[in-house]
C-alpha positions as CSV (number, residue, x, y, z in Angstrom):
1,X,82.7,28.8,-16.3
2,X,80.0,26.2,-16.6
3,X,77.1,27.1,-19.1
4,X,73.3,26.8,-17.5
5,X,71.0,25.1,-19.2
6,X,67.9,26.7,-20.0
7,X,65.0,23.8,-19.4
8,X,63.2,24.5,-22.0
9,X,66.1,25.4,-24.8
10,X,67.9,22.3,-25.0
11,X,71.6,23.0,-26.9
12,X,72.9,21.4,-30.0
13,X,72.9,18.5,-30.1
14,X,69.9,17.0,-28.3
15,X,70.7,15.7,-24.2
16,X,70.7,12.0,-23.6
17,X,67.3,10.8,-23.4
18,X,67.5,9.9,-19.7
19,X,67.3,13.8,-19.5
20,X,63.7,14.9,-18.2
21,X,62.0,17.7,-18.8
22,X,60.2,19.7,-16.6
23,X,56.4,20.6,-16.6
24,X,54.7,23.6,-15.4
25,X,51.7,22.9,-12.9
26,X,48.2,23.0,-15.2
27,X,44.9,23.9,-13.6
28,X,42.7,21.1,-14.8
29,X,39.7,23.3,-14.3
30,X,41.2,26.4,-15.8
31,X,40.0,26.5,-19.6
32,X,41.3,27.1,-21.8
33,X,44.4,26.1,-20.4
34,X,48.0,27.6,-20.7
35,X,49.5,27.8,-23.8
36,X,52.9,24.3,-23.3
37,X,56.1,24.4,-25.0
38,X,56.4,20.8,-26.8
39,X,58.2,18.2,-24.1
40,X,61.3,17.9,-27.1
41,X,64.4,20.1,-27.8
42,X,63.7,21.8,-31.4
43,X,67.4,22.5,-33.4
44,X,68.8,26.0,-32.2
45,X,66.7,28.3,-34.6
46,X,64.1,26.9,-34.9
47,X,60.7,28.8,-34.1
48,X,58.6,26.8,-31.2
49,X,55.1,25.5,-31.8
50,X,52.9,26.4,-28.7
51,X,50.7,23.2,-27.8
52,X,47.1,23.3,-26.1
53,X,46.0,21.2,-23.6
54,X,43.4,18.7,-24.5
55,X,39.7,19.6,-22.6
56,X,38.7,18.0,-19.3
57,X,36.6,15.3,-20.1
58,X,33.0,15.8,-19.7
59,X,31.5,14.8,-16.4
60,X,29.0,12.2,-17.0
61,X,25.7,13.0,-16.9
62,X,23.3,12.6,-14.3
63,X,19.6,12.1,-14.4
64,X,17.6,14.8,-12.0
65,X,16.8,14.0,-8.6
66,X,13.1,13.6,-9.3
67,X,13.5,11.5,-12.2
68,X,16.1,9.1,-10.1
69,X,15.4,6.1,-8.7
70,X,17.6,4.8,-6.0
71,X,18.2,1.3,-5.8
72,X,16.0,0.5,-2.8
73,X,13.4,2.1,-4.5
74,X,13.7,-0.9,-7.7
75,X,13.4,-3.3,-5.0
76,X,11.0,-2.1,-2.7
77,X,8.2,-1.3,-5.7
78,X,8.0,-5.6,-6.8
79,X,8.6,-6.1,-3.3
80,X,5.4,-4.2,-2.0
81,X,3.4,-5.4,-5.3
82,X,4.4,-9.4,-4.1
83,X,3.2,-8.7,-1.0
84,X,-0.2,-7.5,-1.7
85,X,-0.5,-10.4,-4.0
86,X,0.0,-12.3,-1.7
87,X,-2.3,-10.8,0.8
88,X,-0.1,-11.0,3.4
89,X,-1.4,-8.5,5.8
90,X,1.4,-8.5,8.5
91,X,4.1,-7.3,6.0
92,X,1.9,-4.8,4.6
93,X,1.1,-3.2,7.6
94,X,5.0,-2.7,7.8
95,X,5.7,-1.4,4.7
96,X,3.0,1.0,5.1
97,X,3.9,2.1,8.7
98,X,7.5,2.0,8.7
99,X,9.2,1.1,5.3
100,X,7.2,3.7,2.9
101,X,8.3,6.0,5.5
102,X,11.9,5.4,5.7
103,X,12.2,5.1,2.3
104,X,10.5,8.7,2.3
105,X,12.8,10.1,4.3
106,X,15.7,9.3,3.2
107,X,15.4,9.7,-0.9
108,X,12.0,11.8,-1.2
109,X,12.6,15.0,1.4
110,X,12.5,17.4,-1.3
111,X,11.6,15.6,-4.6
112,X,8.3,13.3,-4.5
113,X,8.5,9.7,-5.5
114,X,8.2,8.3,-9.1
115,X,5.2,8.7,-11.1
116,X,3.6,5.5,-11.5
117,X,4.7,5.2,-15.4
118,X,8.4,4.9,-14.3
119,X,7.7,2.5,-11.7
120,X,5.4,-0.1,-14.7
121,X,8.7,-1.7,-15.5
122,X,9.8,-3.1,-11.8
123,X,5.8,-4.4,-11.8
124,X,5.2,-8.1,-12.1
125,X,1.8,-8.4,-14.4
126,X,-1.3,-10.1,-13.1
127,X,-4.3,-9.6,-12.3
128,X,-3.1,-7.3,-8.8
129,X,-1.6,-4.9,-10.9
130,X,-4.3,-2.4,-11.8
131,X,-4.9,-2.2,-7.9
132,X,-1.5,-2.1,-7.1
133,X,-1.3,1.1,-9.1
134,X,-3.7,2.7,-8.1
135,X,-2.9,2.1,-4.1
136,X,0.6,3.4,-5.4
137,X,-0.9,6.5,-6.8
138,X,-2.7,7.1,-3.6
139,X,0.6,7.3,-1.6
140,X,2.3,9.4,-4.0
141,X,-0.3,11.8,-3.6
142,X,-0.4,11.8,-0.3
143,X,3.1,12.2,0.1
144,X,2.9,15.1,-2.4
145,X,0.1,16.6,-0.5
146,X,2.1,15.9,3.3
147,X,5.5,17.1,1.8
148,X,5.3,20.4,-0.8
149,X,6.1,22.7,1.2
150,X,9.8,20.7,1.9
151,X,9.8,20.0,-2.4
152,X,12.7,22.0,-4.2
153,X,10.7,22.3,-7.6
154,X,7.2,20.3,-7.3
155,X,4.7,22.0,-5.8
156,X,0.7,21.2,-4.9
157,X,-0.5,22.4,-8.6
158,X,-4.0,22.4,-9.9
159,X,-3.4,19.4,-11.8
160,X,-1.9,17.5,-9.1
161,X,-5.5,18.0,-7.3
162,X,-7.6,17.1,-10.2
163,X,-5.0,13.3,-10.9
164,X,-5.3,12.8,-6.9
165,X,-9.3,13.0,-7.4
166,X,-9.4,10.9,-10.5
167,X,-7.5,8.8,-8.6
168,X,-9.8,8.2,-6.1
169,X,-12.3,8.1,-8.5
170,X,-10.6,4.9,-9.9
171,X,-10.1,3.1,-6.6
172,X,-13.3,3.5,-5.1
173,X,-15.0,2.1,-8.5
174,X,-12.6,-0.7,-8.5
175,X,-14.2,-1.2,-4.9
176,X,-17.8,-0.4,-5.5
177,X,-18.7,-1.9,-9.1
178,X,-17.0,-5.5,-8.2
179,X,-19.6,-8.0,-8.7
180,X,-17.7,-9.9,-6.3
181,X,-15.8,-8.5,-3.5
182,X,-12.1,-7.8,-4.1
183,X,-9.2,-10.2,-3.1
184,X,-7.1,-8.1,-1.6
185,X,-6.1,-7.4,2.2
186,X,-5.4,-3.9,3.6
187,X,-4.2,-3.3,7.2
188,X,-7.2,-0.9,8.9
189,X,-5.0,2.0,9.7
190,X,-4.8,2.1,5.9
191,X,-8.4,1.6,5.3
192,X,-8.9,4.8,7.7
193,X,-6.4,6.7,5.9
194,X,-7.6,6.6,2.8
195,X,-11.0,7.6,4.1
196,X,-9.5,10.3,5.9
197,X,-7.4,11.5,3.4
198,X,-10.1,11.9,0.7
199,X,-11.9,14.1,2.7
200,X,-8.9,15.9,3.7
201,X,-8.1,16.5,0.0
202,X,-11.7,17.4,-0.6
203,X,-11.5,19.9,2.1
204,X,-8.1,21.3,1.2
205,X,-9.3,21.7,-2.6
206,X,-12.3,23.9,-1.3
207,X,-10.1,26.7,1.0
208,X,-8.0,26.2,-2.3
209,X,-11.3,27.1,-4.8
210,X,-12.4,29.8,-2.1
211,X,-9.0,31.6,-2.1
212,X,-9.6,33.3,-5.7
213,X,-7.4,36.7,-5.4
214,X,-4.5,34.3,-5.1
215,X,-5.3,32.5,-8.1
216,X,-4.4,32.9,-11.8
217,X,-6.6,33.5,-14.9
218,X,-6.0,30.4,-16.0
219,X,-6.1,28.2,-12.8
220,X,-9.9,30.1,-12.4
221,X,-10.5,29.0,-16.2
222,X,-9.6,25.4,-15.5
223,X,-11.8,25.6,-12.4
224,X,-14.7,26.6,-14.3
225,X,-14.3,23.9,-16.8
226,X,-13.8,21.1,-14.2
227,X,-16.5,21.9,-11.9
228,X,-17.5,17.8,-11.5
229,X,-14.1,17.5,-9.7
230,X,-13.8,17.2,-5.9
231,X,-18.0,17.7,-6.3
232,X,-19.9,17.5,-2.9
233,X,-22.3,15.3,-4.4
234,X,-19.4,13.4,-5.5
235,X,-17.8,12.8,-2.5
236,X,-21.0,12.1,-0.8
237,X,-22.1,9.7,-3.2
238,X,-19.1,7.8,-2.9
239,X,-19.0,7.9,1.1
240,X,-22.7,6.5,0.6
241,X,-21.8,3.8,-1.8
242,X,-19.8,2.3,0.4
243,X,-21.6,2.2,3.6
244,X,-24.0,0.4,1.0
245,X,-22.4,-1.4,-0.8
246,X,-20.9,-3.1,3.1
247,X,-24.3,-3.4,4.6
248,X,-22.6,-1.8,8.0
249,X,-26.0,-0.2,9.6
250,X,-27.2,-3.8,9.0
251,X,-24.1,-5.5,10.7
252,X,-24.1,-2.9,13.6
253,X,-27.7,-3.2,14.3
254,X,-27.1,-7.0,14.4
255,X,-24.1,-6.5,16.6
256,X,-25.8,-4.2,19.5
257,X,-28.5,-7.0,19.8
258,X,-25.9,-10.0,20.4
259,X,-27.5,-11.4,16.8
260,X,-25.5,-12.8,14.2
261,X,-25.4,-11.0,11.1
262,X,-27.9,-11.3,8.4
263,X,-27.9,-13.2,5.6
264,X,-29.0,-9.8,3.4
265,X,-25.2,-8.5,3.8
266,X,-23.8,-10.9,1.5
267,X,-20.2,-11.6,0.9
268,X,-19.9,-8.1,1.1
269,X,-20.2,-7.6,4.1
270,X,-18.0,-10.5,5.4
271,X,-15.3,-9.1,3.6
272,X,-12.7,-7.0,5.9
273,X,-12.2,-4.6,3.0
274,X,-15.9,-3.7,3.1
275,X,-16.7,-4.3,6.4
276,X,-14.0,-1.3,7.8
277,X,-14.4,0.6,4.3
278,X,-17.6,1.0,4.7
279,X,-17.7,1.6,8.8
280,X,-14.8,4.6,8.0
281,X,-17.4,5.9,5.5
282,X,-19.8,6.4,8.6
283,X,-17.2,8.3,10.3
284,X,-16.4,10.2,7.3
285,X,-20.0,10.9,6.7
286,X,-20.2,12.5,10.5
287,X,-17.5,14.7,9.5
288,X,-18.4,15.8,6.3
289,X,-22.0,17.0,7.5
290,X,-20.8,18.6,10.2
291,X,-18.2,20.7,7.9
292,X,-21.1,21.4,5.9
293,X,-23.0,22.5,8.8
294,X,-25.8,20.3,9.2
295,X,-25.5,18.8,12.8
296,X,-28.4,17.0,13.1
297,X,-28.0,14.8,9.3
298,X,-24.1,14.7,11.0
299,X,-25.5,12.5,14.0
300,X,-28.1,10.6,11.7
301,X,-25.3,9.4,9.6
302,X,-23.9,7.3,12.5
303,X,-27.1,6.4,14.5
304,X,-25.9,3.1,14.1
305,X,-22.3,3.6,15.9
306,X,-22.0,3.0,19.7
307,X,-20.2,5.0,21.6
308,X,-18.4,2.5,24.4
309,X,-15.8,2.2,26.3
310,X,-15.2,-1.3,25.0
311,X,-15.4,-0.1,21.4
312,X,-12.4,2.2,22.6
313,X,-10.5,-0.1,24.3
314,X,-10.6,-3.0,21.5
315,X,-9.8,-0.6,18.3
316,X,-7.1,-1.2,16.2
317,X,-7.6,2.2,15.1
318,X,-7.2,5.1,17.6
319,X,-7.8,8.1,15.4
320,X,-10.6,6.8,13.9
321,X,-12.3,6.7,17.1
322,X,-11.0,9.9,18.3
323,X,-12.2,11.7,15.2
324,X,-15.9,10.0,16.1
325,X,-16.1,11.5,19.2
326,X,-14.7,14.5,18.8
327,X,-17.6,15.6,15.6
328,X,-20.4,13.7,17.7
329,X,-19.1,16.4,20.9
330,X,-19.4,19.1,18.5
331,X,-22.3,18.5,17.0
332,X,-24.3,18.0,20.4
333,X,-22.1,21.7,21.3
334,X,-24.2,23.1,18.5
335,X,-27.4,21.2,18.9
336,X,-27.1,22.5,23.1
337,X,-27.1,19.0,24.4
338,X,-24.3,19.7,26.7
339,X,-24.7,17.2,29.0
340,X,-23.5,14.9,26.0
341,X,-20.7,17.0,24.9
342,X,-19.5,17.0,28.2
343,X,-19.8,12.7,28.6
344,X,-18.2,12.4,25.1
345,X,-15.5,14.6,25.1
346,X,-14.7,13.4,28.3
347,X,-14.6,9.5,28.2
348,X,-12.1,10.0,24.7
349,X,-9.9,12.6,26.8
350,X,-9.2,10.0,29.0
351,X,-8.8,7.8,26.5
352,X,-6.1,9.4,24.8
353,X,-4.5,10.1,28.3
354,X,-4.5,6.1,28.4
355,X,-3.5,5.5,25.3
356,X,-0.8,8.2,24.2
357,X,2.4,6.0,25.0
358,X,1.2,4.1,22.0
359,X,1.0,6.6,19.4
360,X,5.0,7.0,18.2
361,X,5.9,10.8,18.9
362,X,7.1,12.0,15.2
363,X,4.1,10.5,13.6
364,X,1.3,12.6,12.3
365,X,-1.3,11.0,14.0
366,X,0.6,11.9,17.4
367,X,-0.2,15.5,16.0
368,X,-3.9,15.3,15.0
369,X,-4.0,13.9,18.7
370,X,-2.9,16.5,20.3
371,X,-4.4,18.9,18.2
372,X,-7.8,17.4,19.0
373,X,-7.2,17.2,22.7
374,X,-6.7,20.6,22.8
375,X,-9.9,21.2,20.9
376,X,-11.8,19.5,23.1
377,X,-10.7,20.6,26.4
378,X,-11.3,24.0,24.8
379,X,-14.8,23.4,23.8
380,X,-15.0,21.6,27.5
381,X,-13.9,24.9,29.1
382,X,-16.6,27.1,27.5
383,X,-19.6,24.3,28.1
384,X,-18.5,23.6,31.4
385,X,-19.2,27.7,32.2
386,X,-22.1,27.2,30.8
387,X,-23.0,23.9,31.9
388,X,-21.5,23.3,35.5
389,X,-21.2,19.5,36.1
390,X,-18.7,17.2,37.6
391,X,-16.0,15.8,35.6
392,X,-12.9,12.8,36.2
393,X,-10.5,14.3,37.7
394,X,-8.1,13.6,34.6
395,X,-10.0,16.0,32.9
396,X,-10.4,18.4,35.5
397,X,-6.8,18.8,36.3
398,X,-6.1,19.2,32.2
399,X,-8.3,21.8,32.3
400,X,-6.8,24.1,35.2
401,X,-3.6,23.7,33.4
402,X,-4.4,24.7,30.4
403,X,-7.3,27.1,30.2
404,X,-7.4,28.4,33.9
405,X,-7.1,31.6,33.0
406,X,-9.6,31.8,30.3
407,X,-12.5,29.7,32.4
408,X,-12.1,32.5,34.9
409,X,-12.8,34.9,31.9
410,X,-15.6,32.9,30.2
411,X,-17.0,32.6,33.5
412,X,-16.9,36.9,33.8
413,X,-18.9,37.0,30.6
414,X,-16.1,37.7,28.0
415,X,-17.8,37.0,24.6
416,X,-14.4,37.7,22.6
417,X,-12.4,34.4,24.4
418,X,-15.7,32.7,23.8
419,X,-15.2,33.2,19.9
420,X,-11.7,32.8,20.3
421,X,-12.1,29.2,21.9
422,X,-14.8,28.7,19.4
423,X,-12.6,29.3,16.6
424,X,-9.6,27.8,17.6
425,X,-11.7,24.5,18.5
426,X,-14.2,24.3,15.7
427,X,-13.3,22.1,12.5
428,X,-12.7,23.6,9.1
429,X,-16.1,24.3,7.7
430,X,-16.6,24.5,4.4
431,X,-18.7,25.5,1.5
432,X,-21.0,22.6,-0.4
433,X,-21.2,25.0,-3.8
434,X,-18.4,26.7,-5.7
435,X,-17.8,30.8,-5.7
436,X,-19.1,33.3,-8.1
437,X,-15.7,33.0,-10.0
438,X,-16.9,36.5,-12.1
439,X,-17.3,38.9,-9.0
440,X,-13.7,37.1,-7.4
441,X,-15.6,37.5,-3.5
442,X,-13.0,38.1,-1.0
443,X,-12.0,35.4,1.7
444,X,-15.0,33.2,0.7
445,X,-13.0,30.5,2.0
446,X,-13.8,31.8,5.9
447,X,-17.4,32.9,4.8
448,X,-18.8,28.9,6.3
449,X,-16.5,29.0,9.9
450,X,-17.8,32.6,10.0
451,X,-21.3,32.1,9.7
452,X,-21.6,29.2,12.5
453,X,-19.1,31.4,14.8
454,X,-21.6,34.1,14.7
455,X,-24.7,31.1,15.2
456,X,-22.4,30.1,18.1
457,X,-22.4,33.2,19.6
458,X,-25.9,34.5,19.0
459,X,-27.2,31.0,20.8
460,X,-24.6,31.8,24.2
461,X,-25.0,35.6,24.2
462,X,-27.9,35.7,25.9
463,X,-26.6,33.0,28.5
464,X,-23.9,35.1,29.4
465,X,-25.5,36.2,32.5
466,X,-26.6,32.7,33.6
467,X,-23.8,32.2,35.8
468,X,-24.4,35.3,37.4
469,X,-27.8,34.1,38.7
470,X,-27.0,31.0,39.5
471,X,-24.2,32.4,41.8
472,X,-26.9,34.5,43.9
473,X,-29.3,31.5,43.7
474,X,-26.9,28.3,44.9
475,X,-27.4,30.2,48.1
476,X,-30.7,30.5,49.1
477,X,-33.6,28.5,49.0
478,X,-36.5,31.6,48.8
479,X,-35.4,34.7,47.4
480,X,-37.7,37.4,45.9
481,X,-37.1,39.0,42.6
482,X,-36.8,42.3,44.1
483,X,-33.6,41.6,46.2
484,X,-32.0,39.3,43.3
485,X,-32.7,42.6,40.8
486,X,-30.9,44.6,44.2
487,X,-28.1,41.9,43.9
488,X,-27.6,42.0,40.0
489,X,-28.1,46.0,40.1
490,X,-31.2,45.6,37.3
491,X,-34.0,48.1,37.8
492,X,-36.2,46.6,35.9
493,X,-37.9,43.6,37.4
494,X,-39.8,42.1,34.6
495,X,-36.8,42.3,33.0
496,X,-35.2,40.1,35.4
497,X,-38.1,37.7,35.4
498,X,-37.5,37.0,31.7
499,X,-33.8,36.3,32.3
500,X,-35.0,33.9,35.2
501,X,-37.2,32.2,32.8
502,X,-34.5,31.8,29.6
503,X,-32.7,30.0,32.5
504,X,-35.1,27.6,33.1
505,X,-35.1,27.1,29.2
506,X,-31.7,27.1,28.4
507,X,-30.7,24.6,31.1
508,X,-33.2,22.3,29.7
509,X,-32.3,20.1,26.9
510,X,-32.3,16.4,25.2
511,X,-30.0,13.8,27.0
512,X,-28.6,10.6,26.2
513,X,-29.7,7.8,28.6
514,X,-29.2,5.2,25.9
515,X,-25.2,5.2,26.8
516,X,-24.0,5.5,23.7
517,X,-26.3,3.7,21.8
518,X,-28.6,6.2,20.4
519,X,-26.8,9.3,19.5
520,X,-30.3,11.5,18.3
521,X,-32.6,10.0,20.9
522,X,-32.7,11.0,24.3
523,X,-34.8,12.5,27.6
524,X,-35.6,16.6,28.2
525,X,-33.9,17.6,31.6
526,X,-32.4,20.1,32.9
527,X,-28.6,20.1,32.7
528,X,-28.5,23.0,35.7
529,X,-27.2,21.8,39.6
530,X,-29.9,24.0,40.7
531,X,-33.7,24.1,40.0
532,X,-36.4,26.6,41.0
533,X,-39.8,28.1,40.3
534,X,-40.8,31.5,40.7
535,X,-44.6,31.6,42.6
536,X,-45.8,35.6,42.4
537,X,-42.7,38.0,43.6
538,X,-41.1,35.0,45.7
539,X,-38.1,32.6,44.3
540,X,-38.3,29.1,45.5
541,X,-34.8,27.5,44.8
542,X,-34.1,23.3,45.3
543,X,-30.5,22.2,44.9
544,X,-30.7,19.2,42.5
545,X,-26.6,18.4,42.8
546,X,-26.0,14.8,43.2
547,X,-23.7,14.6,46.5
548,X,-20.4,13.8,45.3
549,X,-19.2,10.3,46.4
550,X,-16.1,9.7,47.9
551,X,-16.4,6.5,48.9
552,X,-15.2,5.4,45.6
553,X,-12.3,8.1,45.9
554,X,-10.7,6.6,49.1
555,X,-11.5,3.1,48.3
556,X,-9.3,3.5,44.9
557,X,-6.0,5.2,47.5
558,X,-6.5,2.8,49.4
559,X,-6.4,-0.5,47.5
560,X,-3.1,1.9,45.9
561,X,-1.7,1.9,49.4
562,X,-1.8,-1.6,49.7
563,X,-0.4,-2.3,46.3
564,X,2.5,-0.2,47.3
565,X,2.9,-1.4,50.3
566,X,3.0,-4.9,49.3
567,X,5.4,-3.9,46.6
568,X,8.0,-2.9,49.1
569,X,7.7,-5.8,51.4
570,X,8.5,-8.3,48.5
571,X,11.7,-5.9,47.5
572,X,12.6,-5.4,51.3
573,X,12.1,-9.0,51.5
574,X,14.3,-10.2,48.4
575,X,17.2,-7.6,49.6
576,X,17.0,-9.5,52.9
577,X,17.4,-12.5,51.3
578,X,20.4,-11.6,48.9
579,X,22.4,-10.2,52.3
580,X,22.0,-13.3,53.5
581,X,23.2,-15.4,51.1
């Protein structure tokens, strides 16, 4: 009988060395590992040495996300430095549009992009540098501020707010303190955004300073110690500087009288950089007044700006423009010029109707769009009850869509979707001073929007009942008091009198007849369809309403018709033609 042979106990002597011995199966990642018998046959006796298994080898080491810099990233950073060197404006405008965003989404979803130390060694040094940083810093802030939320580890932090500031800070003196005007070239919708964003950033750092229960000892502490950061007089002075420092209220005046510029703007104010910088700064000035409350020095700041159609239709900066009309509507919402809010809010509406197709959909200015639309048909469906008048039928239709059923509530009286539409429509005031960081008030952040809600309301409360008399009135033309009191169900007729009188009062208000071109100026008149005076007990009532005219109406369908119409020949006409041949 044949003796087995134990694989692992090899008889005396040794086997030839073809023989091979088997291996049990190791688990690479099972450490220690099993315990091996040596791959050689010891002589018969002999006691076996168990062998372990060398370690996996380490795996190598790998720098954290946020501290990683991809490839495309090294080439993109001298790339985007060369190009601002260079000044060549067409490029930038597609890095900033499209390639900083790419390059955003693909390696920066949830980390934010390199500090601006780790980028100093792909720099080339010259004299574009220090700007080049500091335009660099601007869109990693940004990105930090757009993204957080999305970030694994980073989040918005105290310090991040203060370095975004300085930042700012740094740029604008760059800007401001030249004794000659920079030589650099940035694309407008930058220009804007930087303006935008610094108010933004000043706005967010306010509801962030107001929020105090959610904040630690030590974030209050550093607060308290920093109070010259993101400053109202700081961000005023430097929205100031530069509308100076460009001479713009100089260069617009000129430009509304067909006059060249004068020769007091200086190379300043030749400059593109300065030129937009400082017309932005106008726009940012509007808004920042009117978050601070004061309507009228809101308006003042851009008595200069025209409002036209032409100005819409030739900017190379939609949202700039959008944002101008939407804080001049408002203000002239608060100031009860509604006449005007109704004209400006709805020549941009249809505007942006026009125009939407360009803005691209996943963008955020396709959101601060819409957003704003909304806003201002909302604000249009409260003065409109308030204010009947006729409107483009663009807006009209928008409006029965959309807020239908609230116009037929504001138009029973409801204060509560009046304050509703308010809040939802009005911009984010804020407060110009800082909290009382040792009583820790609570939501001082909502204290400002608060305050003008109530103004709001206070001002239409008593005009709630306007649409009630001019419902009896639009359909007489002599009506006494007596049977109007019988109508409304009031017993008091002096009581009623005084409500006919705060009609004629509230209807009457400034209007624009400078079209645009003088935004504080304008004529008193009344802003009602319907006009009357009361003589003794007896109503006398005149029906001011412009006849609508459709003329214009069919003329338009009808020079449609025969566009279509000739369309169809020429087709029917080139299909006859093909059959033929």
């Amino acid at each position: 009988m044949a003796m087995l042979q134990d694989p692992y106990y090899a008889p005396y002597p040794p086997p030839p060395a073809s023989y091979v011995y088997p291996v049990p199966p190791v688990d690479v990642y099972d450490y220690p590992p099993p315990m091996m018998y040596p791959p050689y046959a010891p002589p018969m006796g002999m006691p076996i040495e168990p062998v372990a298994m060398p370690p996996p080898p380490p795996e190598p080491e790998v720098d954290h996300p946020d501290l990683y810099i991809p490839e495309p990233v090294k080439s993109f950073i001298p790339y985007f430095q060369r190009q601002i060197s260079e000044k060549n404006g067409a490029e930038i405008l597609t890095i900033y549009e499209s390639e900083f965003n790419k390059l955003s989404d693909r390696y920066f979803t949830e980390y934010p992009w390199p500090e601006v130390d780790r980028i100093v060694p792909f720099l080339r040094q010259d004299e574009t540098t220090e700007i080049f940083e500091v335009l660099y810093k601007e869109l990693y802030f940004r990105h930090i501020y757009a993204k957080h939320k999305n970030f694994r580890e980073t989040e918005l932090s105290l310090q991040h707010r203060f370095d975004s500031y300085h930042n700012y800070c740094k740029l604008f003196k760059l800007i401001i303190d030249a004794d000659s005007p920079l030589d650099i070239e940035l694309p407008n919708q930058w220009l804007w955004d930087i303006i935008d964003e610094f108010l933004y950033q000043f706005q967010s750092f306010v509801q962030f300073r107001g929020k105090l229960k959610r904040r630690t000892p030590d974030e209050i502490d550093a607060l308290r110690d920093n109070a010259d950061v993101w400053n109202v007089h700081g961000v005023l002075n430097i929205l100031y500087s530069l509308v100076e420092k460009s001479k713009i209220n100089a260069l617009l005046e000129a430009s509304h009288h067909g006059a060249e510029p004068p020769a007091s703007v200086g190379a300043f104010g030749k400059h593109p950089l300065y030129r937009y910088l400082g017309y932005y700064s106008l726009i940012g000035l509007l808004r920042l007044h009117c978050q601070l409350g004061d309507h009228y020095i809101a308006l003042q700041s851009v008595a200069h700006v025209q409002l036209s159609k032409k100005a819409l239709t030739t900017t190379r900066v939609p949202a700039s423009q959008i944002t101008l009309y939407y804080y001049v509507g408002f203000c002239y919402l608060m100031l009860r010029r509604y006449k005007d809010t109704i004209r400006t809010f709805s020549n941009i509406i249809v505007f942006i109707q026009r125009a939407k197709q360009h803005f691209q959909p996943k963008s955020y200015q396709h959101d601060l769009v819409v957003k704003m639309n909304e806003q201002m048909l909302s604000i249009l469906s409260m003065v409109l009850t308030l204010c009947p008048q006729h409107v483009d039928e663009v807006v009209n239709s928008q409006l029965k869509e959309r807020f239908g059923e609230r116009m037929a509530k504001l138009q029973k009286g409801d204060l509560k979707t009046f304050e509703d539409l308010f809040l939802f429509s009005c911009p984010k005031f804020i407060s110009p001073v800082p909290p009382d960081y040792e009583s820790l008030p609570d939501n001082y952040d909502k204290e400002p929007t608060t305050f003008q809600c109530n103004v709001f309301i206070a001002e239409i409360e008593p005009q709630l009942i306007l649409p009630v008399i001019r419902s009896y009135l639009k359909f007489y033309t002599t009506m006494p008091i007596s049977k109007l009191a019988a109508f409304m169900e009031v017993e008091d007729a002096e009581a009623l009198r005084e409500q006919l009188l705060r009609f004629k009062h509230k209807m009457r208000s400034l209007v624009s007849t400078s079209k645009g071109t003088n935004l504080l100026g304008g004529e008193l008149q009344s802003s009602s369809d319907l006009d009357f005076y009361i003589n003794g007990d007896m109503i006398h009532i005149a029906d001011t309403k412009v006849a609508r005219r459709y003329g214009d109406f069919f003329i338009r369908q009808i020079n449609k018709l025969e566009e279509l119409t000739g369309s169809r020949k020429a087709v029917t006409h080139l299909a006859d033609a093909t059959f033929v041949h």
